[in-house]
C-alpha positions in Angstrom: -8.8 248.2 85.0 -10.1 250.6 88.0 -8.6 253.8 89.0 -8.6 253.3 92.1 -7.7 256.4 95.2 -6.6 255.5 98.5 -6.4 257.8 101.6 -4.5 258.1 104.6 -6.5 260.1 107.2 -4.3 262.4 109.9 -0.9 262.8 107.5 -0.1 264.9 104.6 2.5 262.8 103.2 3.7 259.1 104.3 5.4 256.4 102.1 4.8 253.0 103.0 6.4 249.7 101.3 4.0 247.3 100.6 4.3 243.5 99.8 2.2 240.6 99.2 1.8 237.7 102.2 4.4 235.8 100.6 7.2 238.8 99.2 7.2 238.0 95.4 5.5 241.5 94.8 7.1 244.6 96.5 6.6 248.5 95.9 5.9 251.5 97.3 2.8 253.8 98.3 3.6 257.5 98.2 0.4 259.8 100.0 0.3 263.1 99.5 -1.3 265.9 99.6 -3.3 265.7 102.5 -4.4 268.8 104.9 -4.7 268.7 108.7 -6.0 272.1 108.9 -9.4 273.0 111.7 -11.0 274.6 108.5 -10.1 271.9 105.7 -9.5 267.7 106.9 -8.1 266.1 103.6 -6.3 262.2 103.7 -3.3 261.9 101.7 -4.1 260.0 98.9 -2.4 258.0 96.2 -3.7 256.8 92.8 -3.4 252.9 91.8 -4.5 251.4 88.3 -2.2 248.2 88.5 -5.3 245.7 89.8 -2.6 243.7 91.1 -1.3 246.1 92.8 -5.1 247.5 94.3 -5.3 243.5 95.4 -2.1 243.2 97.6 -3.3 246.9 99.1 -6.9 245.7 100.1 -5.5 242.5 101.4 -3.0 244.1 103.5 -3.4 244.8 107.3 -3.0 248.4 106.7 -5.8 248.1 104.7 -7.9 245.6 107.0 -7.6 248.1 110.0 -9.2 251.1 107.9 -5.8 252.9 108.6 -5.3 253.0 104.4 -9.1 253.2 102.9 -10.7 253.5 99.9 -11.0 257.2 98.7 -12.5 256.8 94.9 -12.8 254.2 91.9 -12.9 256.4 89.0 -13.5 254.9 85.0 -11.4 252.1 84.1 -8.6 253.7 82.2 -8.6 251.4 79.0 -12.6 252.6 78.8 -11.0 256.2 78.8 -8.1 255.5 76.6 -10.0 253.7 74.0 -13.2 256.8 74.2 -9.9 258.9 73.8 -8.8 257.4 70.5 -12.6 256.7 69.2 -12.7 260.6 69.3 -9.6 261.3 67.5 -10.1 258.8 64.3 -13.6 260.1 64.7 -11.5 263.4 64.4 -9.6 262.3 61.6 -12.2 260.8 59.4 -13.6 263.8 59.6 -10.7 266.1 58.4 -10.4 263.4 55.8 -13.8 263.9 54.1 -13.5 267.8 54.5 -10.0 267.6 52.5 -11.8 265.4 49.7 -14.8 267.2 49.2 -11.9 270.4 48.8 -10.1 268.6 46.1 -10.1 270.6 43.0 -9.4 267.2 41.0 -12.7 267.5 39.7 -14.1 264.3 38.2 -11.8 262.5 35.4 -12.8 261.2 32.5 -11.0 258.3 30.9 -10.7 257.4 27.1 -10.5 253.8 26.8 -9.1 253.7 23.2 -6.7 256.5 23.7 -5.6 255.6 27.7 -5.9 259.3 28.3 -7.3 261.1 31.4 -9.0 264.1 31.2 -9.5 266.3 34.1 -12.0 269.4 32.5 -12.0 271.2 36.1 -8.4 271.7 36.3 -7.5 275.3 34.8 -4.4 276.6 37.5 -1.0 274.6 38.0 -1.4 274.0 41.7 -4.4 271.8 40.2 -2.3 270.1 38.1 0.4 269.5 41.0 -2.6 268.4 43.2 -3.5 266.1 41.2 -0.7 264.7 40.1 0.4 263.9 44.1 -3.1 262.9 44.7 -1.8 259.8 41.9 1.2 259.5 43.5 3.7 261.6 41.9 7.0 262.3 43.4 6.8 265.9 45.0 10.4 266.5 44.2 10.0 265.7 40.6 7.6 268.6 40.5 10.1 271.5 40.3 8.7 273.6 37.6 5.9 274.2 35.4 7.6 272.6 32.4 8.1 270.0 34.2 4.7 269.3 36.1 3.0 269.5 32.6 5.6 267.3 30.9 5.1 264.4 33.8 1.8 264.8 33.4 1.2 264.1 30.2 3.8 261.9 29.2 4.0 259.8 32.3 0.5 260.0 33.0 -0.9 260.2 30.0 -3.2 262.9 31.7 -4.8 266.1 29.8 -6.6 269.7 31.2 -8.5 270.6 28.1 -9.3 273.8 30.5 -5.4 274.6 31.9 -5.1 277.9 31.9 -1.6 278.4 33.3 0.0 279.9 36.1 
């Protein structure tokens, strides 16, 4: 749908009800802002996007007579909205890829006849806690380091042959 502006030359502010030809559809058309000013001639003007609403307005006799004209159509609004969105998951992919090629995970290695995980990068505990959450782990489970390195090896059946501690 349009943006559409519509001007009111000779006031600086007017409200006008407007209807279609047979009264189902009723509202309101608030100008403003215009200037009567020698130095600066400005319409009031008043921003639609409802394209119902911009049809009622240009079949009206306000409109007919050119005493309510057509200021500016700017970019469709949904065009805008959906440029606006592209941009943030463009945004957020992104982030995303910046956070996993941070991770500190390193890459694991799993022993098939054993089930266990080893992750050789991993030498601090904030590693160990990464990883853990990055499996799913419950954040408040994770209280100590006891604790951390007990859930994950005996939960996760995970080992750091290079864990250095805290």
């Amino acid at each position: 749908m349009a943006i559409k502006v519509y001007g009111v030359d000779g006031k600086t502010a007017v409200c006008w009800p407007i209807s279609n030809p047979t009264g189902d559809v009723r509202f309101t058309l608030t100008f403003r802002n215009g200037c009567l000013d020698d130095m600066r001639k400005r319409p009031a003007t008043c921003t639609v996007t409802d394209p119902v609403e911009q049809v009622i307005i240009e079949n009206h006799k306000l409109f007919k007579r050119g005493v309510i004209r057509l200021v500016s159509i700017g970019a469709t609004s949904d065009t805008a909205r959906t440029a606006e969105i592209n941009a943030e998951v463009k945004k957020a992919a992104a982030r995303k890829s910046k956070q996993s090629d941070r991770t500190v995970t390193g890459t694991a290695l799993t022993d098939q006849a054993t089930g266990l995980t080893t992750y050789p990068e991993v030498k601090t505990l904030g590693d160990v806690t990464n990883v853990l959450l990055s499996l799913g782990a419950n954040m408040a489970a994770l209280r100590d380091e006891d604790e951390i390195l007990r859930i994950a090896t005996e939960d996760y059946k995970l080992t750091f042959p290079n864990y250095e501690g805290q």
